[in-house]
PQR file of N, CA, C, O and H, with PARSE charges and radii, in Angstrom:
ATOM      1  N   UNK A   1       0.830  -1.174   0.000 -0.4000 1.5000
ATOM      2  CA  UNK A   1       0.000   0.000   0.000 -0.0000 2.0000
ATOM      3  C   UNK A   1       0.875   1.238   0.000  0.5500 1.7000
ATOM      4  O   UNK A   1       1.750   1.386   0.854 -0.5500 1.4000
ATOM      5  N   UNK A   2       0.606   2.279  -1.114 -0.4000 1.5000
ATOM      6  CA  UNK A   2       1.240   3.300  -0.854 -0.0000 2.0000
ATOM      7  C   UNK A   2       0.252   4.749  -0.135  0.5500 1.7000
ATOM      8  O   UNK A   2      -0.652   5.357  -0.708 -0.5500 1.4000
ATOM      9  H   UNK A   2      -0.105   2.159  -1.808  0.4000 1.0000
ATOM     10  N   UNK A   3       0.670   4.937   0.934 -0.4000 1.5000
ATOM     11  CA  UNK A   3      -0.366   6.369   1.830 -0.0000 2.0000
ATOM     12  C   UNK A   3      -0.360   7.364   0.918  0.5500 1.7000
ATOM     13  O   UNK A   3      -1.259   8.198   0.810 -0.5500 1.4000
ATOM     14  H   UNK A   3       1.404   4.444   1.399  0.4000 1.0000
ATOM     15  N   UNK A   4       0.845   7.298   0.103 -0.4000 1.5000
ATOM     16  CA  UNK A   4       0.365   8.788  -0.551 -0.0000 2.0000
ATOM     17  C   UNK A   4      -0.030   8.843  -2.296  0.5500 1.7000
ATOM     18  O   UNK A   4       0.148   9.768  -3.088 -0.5500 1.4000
ATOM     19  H   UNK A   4       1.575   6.621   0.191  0.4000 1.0000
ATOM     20  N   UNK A   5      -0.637   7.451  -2.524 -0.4000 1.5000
ATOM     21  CA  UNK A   5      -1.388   7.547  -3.643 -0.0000 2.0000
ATOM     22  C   UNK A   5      -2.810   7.769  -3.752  0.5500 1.7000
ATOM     23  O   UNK A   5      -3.709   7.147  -3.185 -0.5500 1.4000
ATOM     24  H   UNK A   5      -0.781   6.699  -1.881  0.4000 1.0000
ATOM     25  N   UNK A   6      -2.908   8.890  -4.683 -0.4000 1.5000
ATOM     26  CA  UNK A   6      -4.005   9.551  -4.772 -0.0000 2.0000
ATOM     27  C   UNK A   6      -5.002   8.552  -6.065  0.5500 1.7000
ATOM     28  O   UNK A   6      -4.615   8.375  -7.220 -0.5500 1.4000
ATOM     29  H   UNK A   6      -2.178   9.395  -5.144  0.4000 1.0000
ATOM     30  N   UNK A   7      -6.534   7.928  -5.383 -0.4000 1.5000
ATOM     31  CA  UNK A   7      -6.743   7.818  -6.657 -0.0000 2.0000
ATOM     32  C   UNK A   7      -7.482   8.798  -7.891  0.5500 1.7000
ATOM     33  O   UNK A   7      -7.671   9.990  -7.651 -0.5500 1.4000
ATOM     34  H   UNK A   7      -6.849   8.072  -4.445  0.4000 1.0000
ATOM     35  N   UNK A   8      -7.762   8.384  -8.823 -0.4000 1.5000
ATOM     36  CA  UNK A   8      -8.767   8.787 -10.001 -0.0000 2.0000
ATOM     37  C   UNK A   8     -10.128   8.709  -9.612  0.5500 1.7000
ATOM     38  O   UNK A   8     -10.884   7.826 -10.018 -0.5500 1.4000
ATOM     39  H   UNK A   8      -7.609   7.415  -9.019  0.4000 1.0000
ATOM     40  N   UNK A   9     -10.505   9.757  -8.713 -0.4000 1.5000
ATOM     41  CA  UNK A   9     -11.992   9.997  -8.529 -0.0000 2.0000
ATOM     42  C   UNK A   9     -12.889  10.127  -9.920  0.5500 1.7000
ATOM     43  O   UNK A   9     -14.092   9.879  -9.832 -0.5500 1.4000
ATOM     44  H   UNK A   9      -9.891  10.474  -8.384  0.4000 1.0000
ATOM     45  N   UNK A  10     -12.378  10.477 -11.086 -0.4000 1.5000
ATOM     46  CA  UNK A  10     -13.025  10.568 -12.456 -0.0000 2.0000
ATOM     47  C   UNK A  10     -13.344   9.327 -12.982  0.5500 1.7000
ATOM     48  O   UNK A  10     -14.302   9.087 -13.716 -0.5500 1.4000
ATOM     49  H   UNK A  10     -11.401  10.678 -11.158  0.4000 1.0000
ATOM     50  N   UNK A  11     -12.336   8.387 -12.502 -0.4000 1.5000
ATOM     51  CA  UNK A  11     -12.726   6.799 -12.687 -0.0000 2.0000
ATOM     52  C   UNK A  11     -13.262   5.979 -12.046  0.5500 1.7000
ATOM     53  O   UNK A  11     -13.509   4.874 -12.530 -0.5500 1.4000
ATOM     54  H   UNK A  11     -11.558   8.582 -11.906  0.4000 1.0000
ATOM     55  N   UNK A  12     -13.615   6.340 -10.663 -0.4000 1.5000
ATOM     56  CA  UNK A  12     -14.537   5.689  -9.822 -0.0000 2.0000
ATOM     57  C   UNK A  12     -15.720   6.014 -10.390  0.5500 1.7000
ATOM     58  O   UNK A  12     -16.617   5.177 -10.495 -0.5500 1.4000
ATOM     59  H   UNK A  12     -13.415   7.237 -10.270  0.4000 1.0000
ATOM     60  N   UNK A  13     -15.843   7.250 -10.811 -0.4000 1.5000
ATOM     61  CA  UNK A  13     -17.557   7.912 -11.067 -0.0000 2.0000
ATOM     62  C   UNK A  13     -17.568   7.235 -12.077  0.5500 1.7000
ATOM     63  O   UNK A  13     -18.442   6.376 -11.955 -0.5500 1.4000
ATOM     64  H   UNK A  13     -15.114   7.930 -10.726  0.4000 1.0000
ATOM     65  N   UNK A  14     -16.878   7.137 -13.352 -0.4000 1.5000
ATOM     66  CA  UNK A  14     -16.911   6.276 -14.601 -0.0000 2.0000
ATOM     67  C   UNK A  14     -17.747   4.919 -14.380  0.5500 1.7000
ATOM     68  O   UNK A  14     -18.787   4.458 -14.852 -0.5500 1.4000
ATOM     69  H   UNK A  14     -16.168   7.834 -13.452  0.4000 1.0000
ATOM     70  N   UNK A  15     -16.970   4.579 -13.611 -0.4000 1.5000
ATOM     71  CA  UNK A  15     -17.491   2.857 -13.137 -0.0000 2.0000
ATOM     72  C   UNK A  15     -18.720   3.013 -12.006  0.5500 1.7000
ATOM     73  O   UNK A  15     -19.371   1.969 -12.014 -0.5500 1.4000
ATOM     74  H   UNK A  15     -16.126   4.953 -13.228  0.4000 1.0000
ATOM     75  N   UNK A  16     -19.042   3.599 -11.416 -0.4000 1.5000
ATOM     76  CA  UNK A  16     -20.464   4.259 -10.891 -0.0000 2.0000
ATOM     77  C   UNK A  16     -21.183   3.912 -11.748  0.5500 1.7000
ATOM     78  O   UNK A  16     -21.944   2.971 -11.525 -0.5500 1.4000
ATOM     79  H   UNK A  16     -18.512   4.448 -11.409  0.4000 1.0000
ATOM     80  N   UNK A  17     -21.178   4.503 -12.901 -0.4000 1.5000
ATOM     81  CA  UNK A  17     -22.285   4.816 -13.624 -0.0000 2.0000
ATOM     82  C   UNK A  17     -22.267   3.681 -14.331  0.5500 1.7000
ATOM     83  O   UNK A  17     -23.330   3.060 -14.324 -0.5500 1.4000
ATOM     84  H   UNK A  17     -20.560   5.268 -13.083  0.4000 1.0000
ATOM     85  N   UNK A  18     -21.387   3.226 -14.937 -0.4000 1.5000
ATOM     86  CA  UNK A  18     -21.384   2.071 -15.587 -0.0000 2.0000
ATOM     87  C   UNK A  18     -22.161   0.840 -14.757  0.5500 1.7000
ATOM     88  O   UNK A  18     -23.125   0.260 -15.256 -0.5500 1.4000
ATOM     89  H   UNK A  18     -20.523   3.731 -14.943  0.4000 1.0000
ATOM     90  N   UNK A  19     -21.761   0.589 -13.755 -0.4000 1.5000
ATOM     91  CA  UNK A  19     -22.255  -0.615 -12.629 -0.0000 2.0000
ATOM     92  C   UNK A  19     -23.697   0.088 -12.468  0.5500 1.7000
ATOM     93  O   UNK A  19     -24.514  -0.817 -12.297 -0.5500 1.4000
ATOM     94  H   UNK A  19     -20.977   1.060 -13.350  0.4000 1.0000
ATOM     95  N   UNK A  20     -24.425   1.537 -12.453 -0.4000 1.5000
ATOM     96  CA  UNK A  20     -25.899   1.578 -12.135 -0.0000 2.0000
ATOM     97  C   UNK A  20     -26.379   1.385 -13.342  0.5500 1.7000
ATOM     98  O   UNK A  20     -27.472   0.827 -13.240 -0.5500 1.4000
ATOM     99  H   UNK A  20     -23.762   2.272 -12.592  0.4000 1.0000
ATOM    100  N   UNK A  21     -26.039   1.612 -14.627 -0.4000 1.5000
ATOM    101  CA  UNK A  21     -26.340   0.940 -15.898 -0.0000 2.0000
ATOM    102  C   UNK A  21     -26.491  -0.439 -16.100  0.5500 1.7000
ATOM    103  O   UNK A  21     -27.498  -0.909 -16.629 -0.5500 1.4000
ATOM    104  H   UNK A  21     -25.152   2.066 -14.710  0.4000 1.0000
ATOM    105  N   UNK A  22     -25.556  -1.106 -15.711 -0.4000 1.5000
ATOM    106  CA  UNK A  22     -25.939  -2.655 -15.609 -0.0000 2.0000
ATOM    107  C   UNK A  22     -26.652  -3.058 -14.577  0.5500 1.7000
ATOM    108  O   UNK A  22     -26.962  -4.248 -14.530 -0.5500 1.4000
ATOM    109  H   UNK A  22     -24.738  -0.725 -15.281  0.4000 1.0000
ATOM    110  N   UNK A  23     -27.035  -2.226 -13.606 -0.4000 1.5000
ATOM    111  CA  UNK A  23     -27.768  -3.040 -12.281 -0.0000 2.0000
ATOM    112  C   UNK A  23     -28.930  -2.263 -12.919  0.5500 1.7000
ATOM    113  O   UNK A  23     -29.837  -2.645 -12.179 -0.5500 1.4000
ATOM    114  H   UNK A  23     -26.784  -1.259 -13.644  0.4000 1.0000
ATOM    115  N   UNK A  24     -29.476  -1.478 -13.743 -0.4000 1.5000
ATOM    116  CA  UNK A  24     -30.267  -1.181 -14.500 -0.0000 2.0000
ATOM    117  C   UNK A  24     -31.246  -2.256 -15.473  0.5500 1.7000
ATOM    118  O   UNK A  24     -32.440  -2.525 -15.605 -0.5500 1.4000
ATOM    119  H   UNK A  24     -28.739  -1.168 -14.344  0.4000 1.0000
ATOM    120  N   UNK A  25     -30.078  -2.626 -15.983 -0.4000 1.5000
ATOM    121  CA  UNK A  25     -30.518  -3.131 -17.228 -0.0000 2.0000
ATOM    122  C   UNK A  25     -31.615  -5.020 -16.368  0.5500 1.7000
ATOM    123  O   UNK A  25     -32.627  -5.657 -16.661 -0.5500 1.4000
ATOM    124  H   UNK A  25     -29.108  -2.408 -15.875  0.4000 1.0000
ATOM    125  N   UNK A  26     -30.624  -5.086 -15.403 -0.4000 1.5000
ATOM    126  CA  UNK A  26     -30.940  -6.738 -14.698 -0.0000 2.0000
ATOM    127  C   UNK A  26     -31.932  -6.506 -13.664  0.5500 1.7000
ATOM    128  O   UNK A  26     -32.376  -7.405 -12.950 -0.5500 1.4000
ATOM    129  H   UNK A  26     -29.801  -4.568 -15.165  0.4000 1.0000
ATOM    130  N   UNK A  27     -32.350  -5.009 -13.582 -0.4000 1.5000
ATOM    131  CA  UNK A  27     -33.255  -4.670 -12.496 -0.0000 2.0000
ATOM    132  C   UNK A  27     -34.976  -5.214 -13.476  0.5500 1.7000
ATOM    133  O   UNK A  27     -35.886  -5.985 -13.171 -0.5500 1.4000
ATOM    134  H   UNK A  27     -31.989  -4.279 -14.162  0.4000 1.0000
ATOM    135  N   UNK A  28     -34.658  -4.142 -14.952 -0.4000 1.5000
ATOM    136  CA  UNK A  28     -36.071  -4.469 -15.939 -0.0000 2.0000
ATOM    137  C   UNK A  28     -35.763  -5.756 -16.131  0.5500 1.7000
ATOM    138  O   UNK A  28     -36.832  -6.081 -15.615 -0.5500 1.4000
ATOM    139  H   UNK A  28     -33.918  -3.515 -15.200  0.4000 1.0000
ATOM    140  N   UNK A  29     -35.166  -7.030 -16.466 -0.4000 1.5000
ATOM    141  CA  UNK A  29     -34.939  -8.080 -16.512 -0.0000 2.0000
ATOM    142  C   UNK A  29     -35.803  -9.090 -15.246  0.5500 1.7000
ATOM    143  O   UNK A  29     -36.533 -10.074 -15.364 -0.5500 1.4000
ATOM    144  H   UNK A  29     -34.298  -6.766 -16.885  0.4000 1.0000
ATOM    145  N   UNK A  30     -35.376  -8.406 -14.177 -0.4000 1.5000
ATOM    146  CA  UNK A  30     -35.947  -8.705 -12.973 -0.0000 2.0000
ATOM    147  C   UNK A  30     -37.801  -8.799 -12.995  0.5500 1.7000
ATOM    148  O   UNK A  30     -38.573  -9.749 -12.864 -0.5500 1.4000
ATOM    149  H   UNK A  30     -34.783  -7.607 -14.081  0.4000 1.0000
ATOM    150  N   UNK A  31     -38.021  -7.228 -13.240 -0.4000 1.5000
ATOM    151  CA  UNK A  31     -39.461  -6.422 -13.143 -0.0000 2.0000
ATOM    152  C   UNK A  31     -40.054  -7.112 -14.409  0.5500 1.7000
ATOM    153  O   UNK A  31     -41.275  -7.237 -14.507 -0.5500 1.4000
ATOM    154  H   UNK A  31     -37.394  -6.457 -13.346  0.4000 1.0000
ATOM    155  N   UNK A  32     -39.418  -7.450 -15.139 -0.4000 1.5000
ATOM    156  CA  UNK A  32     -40.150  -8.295 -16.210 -0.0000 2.0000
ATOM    157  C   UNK A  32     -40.648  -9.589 -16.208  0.5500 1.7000
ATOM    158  O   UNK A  32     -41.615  -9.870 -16.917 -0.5500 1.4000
ATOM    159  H   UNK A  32     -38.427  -7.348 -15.059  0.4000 1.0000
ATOM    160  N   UNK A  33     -40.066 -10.478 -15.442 -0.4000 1.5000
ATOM    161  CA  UNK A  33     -40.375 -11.714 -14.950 -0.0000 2.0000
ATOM    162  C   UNK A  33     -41.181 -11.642 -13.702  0.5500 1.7000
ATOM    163  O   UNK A  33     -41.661 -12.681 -13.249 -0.5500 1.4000
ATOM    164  H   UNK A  33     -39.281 -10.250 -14.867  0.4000 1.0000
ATOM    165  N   UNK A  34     -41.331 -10.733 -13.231 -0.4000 1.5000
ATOM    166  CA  UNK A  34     -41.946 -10.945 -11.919 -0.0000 2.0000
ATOM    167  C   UNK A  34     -41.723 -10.761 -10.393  0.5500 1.7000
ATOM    168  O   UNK A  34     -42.350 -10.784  -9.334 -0.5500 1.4000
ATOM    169  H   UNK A  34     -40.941  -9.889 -13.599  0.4000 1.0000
ATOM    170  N   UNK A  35     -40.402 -10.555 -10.914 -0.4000 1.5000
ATOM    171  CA  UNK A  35     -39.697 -10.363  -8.858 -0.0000 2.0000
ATOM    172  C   UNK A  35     -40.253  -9.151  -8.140  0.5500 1.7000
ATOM    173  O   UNK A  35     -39.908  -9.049  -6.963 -0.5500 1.4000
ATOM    174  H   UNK A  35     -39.894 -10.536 -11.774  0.4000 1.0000
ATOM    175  N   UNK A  36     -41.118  -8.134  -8.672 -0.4000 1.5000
ATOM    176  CA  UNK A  36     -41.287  -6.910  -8.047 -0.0000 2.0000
ATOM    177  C   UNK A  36     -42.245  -7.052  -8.233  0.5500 1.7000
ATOM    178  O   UNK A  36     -42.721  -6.070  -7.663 -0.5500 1.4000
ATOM    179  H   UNK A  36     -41.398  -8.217  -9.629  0.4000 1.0000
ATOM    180  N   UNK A  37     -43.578  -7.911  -8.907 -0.4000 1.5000
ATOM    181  CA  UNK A  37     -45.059  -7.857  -8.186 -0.0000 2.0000
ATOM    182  C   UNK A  37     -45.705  -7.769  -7.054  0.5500 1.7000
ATOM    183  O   UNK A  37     -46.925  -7.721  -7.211 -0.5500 1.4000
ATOM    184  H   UNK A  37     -43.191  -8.709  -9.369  0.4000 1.0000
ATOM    185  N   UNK A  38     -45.294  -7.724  -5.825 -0.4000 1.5000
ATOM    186  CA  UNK A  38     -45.706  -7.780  -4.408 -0.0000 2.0000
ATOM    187  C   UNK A  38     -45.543  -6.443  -4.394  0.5500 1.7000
ATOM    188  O   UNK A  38     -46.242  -6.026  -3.471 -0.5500 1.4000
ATOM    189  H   UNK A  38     -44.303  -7.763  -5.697  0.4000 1.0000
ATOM    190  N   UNK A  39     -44.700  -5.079  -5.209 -0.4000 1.5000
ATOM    191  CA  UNK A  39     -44.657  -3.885  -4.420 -0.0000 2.0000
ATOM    192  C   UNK A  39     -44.671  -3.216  -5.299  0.5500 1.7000
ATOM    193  O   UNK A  39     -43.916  -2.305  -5.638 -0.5500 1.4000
ATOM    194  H   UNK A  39     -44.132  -5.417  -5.959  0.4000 1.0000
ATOM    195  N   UNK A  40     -45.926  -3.809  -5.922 -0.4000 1.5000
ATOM    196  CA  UNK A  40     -46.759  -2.472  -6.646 -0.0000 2.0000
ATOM    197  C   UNK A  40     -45.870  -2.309  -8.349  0.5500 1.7000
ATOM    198  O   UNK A  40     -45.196  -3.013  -9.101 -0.5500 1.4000
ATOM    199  H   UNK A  40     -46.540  -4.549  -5.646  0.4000 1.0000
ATOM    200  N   UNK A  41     -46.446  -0.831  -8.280 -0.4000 1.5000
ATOM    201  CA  UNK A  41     -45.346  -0.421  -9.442 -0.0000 2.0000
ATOM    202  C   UNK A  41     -43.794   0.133  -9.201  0.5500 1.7000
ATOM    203  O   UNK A  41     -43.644   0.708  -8.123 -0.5500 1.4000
ATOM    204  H   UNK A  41     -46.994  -0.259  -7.669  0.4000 1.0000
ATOM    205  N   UNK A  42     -42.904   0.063  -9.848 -0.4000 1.5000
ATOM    206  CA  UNK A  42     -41.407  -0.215  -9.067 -0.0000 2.0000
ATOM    207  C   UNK A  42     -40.797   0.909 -10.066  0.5500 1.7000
ATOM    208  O   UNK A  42     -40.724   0.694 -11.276 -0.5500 1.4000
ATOM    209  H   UNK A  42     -43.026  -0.404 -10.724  0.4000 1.0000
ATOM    210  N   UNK A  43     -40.474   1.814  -9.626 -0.4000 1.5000
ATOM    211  CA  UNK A  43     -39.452   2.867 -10.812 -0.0000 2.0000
ATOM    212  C   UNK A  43     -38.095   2.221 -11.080  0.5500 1.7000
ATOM    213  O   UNK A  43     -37.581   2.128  -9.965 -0.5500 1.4000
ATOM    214  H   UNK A  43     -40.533   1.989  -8.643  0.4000 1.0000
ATOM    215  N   UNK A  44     -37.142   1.662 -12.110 -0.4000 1.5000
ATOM    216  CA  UNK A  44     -36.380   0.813 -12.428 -0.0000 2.0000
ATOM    217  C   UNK A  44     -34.963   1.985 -11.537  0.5500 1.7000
ATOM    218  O   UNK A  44     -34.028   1.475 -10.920 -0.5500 1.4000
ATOM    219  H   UNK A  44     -37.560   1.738 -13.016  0.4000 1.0000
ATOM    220  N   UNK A  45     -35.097   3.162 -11.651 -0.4000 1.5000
ATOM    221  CA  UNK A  45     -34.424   3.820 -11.218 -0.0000 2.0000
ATOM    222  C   UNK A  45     -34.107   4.284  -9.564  0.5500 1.7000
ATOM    223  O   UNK A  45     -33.102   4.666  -8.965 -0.5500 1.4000
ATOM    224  H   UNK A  45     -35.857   3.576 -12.153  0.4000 1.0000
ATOM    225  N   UNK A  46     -35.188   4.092  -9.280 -0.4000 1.5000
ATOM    226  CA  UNK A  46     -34.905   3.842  -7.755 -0.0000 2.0000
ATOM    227  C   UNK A  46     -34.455   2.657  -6.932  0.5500 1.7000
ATOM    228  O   UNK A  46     -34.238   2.827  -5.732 -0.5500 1.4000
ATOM    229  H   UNK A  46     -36.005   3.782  -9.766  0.4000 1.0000
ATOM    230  N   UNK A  47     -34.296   1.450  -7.498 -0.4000 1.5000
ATOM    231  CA  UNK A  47     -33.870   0.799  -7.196 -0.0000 2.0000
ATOM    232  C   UNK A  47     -32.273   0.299  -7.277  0.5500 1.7000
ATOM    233  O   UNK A  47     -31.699  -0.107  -8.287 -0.5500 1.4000
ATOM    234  H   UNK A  47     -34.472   1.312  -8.473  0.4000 1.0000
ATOM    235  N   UNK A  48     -31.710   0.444  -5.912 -0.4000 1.5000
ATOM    236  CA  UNK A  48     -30.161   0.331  -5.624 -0.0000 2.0000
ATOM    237  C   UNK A  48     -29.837  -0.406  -4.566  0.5500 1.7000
ATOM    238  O   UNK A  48     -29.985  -0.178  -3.365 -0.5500 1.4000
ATOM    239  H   UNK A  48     -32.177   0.774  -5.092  0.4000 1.0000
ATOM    240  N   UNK A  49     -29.215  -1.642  -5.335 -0.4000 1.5000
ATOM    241  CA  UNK A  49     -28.405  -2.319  -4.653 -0.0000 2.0000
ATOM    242  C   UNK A  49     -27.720  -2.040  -3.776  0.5500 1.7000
ATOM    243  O   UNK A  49     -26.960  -1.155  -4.170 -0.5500 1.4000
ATOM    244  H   UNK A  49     -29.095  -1.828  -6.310  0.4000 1.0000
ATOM    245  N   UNK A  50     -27.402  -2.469  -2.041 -0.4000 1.5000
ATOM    246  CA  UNK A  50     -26.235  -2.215  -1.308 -0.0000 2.0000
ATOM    247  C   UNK A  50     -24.941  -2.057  -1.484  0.5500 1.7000
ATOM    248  O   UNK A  50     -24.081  -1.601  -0.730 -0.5500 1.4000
ATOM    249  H   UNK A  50     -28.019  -3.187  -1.722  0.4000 1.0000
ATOM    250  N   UNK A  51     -24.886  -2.475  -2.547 -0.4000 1.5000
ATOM    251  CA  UNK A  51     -23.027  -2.440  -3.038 -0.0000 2.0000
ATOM    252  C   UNK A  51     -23.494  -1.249  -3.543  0.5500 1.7000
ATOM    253  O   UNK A  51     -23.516  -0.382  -2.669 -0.5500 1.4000
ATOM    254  H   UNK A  51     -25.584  -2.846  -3.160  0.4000 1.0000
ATOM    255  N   UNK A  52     -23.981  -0.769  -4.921 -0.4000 1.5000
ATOM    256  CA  UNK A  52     -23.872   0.065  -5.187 -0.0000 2.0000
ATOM    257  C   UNK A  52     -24.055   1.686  -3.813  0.5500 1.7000
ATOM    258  O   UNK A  52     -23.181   2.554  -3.825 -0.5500 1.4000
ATOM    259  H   UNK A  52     -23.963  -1.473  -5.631  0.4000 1.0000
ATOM    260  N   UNK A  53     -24.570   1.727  -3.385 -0.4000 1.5000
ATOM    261  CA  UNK A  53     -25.147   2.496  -2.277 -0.0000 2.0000
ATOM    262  C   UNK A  53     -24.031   2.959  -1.913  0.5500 1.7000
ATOM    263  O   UNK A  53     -23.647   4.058  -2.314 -0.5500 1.4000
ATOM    264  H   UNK A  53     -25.280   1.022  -3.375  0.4000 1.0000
ATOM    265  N   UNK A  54     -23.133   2.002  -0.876 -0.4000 1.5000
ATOM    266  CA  UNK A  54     -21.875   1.710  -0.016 -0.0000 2.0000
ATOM    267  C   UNK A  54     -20.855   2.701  -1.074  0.5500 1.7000
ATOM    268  O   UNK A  54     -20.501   3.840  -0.768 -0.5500 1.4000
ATOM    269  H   UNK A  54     -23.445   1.109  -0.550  0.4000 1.0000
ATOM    270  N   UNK A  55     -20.595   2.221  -1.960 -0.4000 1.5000
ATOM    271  CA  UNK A  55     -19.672   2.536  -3.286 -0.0000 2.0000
ATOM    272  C   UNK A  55     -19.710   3.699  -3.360  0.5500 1.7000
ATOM    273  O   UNK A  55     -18.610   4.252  -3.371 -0.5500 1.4000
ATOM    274  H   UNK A  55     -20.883   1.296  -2.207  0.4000 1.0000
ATOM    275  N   UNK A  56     -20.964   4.592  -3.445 -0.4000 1.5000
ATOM    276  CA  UNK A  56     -21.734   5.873  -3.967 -0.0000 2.0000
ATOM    277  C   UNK A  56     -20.998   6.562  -2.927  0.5500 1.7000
ATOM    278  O   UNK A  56     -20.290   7.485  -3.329 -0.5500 1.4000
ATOM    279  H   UNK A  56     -21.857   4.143  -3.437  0.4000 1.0000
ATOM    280  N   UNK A  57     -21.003   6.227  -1.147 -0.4000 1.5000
ATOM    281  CA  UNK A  57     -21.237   6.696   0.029 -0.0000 2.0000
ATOM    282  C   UNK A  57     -19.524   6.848   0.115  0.5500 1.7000
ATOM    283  O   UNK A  57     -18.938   7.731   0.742 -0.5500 1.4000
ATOM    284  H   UNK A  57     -21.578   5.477  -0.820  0.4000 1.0000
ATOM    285  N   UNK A  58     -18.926   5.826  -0.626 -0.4000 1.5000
ATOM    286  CA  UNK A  58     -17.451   6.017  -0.509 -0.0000 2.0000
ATOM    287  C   UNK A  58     -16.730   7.033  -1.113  0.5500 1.7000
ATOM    288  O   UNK A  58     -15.932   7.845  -0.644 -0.5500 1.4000
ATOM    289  H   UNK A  58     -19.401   5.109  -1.134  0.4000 1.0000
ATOM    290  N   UNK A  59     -17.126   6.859  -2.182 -0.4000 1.5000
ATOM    291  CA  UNK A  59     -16.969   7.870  -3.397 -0.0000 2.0000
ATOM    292  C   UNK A  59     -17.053   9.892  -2.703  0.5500 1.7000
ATOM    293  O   UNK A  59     -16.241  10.816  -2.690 -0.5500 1.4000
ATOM    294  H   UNK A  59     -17.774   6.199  -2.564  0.4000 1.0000
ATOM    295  N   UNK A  60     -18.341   9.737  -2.293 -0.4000 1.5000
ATOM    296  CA  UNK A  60     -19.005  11.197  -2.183 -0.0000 2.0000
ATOM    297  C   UNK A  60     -18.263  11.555  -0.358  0.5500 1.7000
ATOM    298  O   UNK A  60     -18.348  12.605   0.280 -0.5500 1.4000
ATOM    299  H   UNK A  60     -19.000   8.986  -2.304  0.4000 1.0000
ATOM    300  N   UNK A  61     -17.642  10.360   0.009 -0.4000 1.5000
ATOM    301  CA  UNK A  61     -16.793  10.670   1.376 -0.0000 2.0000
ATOM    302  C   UNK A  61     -15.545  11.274   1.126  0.5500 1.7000
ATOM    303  O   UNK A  61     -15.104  12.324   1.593 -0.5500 1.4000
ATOM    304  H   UNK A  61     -17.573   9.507  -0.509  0.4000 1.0000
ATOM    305  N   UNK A  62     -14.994  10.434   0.283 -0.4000 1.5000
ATOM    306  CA  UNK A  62     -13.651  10.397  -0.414 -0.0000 2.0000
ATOM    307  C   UNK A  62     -13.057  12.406  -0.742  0.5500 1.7000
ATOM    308  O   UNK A  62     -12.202  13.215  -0.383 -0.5500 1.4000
ATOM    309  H   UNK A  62     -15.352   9.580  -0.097  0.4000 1.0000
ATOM    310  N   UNK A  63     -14.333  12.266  -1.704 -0.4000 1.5000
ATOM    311  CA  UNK A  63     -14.143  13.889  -2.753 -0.0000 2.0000
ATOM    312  C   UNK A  63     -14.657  14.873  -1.539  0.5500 1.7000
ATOM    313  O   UNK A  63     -14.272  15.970  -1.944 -0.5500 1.4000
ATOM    314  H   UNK A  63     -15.028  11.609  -1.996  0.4000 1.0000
ATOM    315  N   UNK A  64     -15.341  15.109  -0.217 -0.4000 1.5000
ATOM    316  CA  UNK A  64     -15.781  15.963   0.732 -0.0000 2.0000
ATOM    317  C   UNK A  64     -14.524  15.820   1.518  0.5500 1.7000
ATOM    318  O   UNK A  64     -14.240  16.617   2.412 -0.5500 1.4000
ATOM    319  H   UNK A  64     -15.654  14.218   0.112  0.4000 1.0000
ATOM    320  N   UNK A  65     -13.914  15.004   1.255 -0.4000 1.5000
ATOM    321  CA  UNK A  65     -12.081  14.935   2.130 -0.0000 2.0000
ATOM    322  C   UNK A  65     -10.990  16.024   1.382  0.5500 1.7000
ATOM    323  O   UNK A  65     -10.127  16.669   1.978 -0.5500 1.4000
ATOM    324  H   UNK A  65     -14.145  14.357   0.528  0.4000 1.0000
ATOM    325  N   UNK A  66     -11.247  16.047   0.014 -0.4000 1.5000
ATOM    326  CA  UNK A  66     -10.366  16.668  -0.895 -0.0000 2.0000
ATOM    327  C   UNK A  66     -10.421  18.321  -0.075  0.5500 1.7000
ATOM    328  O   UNK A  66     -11.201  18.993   0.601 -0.5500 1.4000
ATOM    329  H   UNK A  66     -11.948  15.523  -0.470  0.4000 1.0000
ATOM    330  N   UNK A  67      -9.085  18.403  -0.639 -0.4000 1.5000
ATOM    331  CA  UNK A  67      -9.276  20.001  -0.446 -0.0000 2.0000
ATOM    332  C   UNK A  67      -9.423  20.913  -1.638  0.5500 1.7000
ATOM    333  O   UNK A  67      -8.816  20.776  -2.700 -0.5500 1.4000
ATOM    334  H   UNK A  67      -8.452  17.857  -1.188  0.4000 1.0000
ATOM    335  N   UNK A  68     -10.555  22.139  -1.264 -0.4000 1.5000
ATOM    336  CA  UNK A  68     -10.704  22.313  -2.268 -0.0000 2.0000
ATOM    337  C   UNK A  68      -9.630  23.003  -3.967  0.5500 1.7000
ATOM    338  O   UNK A  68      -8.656  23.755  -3.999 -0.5500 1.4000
ATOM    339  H   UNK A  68     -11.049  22.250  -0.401  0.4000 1.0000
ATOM    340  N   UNK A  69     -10.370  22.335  -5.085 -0.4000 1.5000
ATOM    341  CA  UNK A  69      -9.201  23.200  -5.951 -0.0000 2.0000
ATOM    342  C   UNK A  69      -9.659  24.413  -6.369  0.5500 1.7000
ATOM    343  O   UNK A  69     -10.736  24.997  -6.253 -0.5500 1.4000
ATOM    344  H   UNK A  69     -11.161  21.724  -5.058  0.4000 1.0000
ATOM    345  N   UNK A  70      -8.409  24.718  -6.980 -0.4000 1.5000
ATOM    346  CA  UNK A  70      -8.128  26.548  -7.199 -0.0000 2.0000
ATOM    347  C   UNK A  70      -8.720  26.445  -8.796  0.5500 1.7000
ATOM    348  O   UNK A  70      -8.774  27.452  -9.501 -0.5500 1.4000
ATOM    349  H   UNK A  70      -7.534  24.244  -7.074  0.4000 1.0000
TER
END
């Protein structure tokens, strides 16, 4: 481990979005077969996985640590 490597916050968000795109796509996959009939009608977009969540929460901790730039 190096303490003073900084990562690519531009590439975490990259892969953010990418991973809520695919947990997207397997969510209507889901809602299409049936797994979300018990709760009604389901917005494909509100629905987020714990990993993703955690990830989000890391991310938006991470960049409120930064100091700000000039």
């Amino acid at each position: 481990m190096d303490p003073d490597f900084e990562p690519d916050v531009e590439l975490f968000t990259d892969a953010l979005t990418i991973l809520k795109a695919t947990r997207r796509f397997w969510t209507s996959i889901e809602k299409d077969i049936g797994s979300f009939e018990d709760f009604g009608d389901v917005d494909l977009d509100e629905v987020t996985p714990l990993s993703l969540a955690v990830l989000q929460m890391c991310i938006d901790a991470y960049v409120a640590g930064l100091p700000p730039s000039e």
